[in-house]
C-alpha positions in Angstrom: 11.4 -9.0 -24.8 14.8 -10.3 -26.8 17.3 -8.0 -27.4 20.0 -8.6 -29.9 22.7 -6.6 -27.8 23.6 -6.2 -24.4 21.4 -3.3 -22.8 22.8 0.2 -23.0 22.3 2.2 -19.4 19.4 3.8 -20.9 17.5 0.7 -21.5 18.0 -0.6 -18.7 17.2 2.7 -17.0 14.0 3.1 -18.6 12.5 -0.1 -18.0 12.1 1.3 -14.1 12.2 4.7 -12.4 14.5 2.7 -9.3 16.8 1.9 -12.5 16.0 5.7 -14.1 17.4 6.9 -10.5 20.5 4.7 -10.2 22.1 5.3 -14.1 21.0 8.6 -13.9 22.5 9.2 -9.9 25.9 8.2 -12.1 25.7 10.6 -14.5 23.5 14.6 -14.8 23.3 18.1 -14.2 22.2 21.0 -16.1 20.8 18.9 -19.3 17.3 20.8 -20.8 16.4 18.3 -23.8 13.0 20.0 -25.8 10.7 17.6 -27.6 12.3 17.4 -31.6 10.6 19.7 -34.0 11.5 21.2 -37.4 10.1 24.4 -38.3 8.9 22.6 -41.7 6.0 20.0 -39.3 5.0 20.3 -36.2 3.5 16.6 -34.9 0.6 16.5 -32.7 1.1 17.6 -29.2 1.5 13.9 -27.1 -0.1 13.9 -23.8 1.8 15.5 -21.3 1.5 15.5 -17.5 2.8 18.6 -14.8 3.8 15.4 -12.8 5.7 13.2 -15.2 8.5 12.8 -17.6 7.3 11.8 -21.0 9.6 8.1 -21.2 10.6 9.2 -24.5 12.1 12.5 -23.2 13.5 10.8 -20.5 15.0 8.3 -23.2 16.4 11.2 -24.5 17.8 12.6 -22.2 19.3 10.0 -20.7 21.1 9.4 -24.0 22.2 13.1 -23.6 23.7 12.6 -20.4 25.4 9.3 -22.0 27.0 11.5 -25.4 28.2 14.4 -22.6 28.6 12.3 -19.4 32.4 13.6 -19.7 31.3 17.6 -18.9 28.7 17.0 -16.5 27.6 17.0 -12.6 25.8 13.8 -12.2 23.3 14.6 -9.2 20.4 16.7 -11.2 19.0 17.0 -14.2 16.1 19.2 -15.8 14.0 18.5 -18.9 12.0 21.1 -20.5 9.0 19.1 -22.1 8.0 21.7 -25.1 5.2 19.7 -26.4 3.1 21.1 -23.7 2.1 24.7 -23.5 3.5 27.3 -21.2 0.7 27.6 -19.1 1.3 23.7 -17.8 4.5 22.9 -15.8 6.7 21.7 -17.8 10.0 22.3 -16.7 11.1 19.1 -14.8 13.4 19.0 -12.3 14.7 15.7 -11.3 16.9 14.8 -8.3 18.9 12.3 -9.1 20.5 11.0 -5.7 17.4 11.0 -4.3 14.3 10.8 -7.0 12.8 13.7 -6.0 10.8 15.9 -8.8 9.4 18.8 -9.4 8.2 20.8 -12.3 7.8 24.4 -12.4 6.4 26.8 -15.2 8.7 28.0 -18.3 8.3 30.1 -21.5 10.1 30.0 -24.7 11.5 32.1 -26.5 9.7 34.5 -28.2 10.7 33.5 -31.4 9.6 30.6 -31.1 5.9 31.1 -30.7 5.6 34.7 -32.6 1.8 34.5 -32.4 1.8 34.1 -28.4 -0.1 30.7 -28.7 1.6 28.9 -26.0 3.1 26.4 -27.8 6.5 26.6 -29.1 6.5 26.4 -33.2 10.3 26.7 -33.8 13.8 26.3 -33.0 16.5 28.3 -34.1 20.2 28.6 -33.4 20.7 31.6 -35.0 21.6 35.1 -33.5 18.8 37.5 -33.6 15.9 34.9 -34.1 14.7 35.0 -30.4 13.9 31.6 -30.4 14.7 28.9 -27.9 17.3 26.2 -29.3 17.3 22.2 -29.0 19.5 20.0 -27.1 21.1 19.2 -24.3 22.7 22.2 -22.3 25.1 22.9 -19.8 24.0 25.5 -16.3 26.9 27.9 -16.4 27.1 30.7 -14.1 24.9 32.8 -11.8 24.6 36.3 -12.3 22.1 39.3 -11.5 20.5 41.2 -14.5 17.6 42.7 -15.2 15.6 39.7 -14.3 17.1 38.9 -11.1 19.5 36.0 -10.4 19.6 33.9 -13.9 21.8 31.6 -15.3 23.8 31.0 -18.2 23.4 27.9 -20.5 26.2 26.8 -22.7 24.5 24.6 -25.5 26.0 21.2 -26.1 25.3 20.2 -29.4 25.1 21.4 -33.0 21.7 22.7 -32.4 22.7 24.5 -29.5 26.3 25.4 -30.0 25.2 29.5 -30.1 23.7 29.5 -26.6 26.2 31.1 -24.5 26.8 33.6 -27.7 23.0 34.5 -27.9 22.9 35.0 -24.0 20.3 31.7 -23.6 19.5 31.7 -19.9 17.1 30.3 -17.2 15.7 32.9 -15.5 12.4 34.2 -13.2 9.8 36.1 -14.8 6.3 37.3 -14.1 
């Protein structure tokens, strides 16, 4: 494989999860990145796996990390993979120090799936619209509400920019 320009440290990165482990252990915390989707086409759901990072999330979000590198923690990183449905594990939580992962169950927002199929149909950034929002966030504060311990997300990019505003958080659910 040629390449026309030096590598960036997500190409090099991706070509290996020992490379993935020793960008990334430079660089994340707190970064959910969602699979792209418009509300106007939704593109075939990719095969996903409860054990593994899609590479072209982890592309992504590696190039997230990259674009914010500045504002974040660099020791963990999660990734929310939204092509697969809510009944699969799809929240990903990767350990970068040490290359440990995990992935645990997550919903979206209602809004985003208003006929409870499982799979999330929209994104929105607007107030009111219930729906979960793209891009690369921020983990903000702990607090206890109504849900137990949660935790704020401050959205990083255009996409996102209303998350602490529209109260987006992670938190445990039934």
């Amino acid at each position: 494989m040629g390449y026309d320009r030096p590598m960036s440290v997500i190409d090099r990165a991706a070509r290996t999860r020992r490379g993935l482990l020793k960008a990334g252990g430079l660089m994340v915390v707190g970064t959910m990145l969602p699979r792209a989707l418009t509300a106007a086409t939704v593109p075939a759901t990719p095969a996903t796996s409860p054990r593994v990072v899609r590479p072209e999330l982890l592309r992504r979000a590696l190039a997230a990390l990259e674009r914010h590198g500045g504002r974040l923690q660099r020791d963990r990183m999660a990734i929310v993979d939204f092509a697969a449905p809510s009944a699969q594990p799809r929240f990903h939580f990767i350990d970068l120090a040490n290359g440990a992962s995990s992935a645990k169950l997550v919903a979206h927002g209602s809004g985003s799936d208003p006929a409870h199929t499982g799979f999330l149909h929209r994104f929105s950034n607007a107030g009111g619209s219930n729906a979960s929002s793209e891009g690369a966030f921020l983990a903000a504060d702990y607090y206890v509400g109504k849900h137990g311990r949660s935790q704020r997300l401050i959205g990083l990019d255009p996409t996102n920019d209303n998350a602490l505003a529209r109260a987006i958080v992670v938190h445990g659910a039934w």
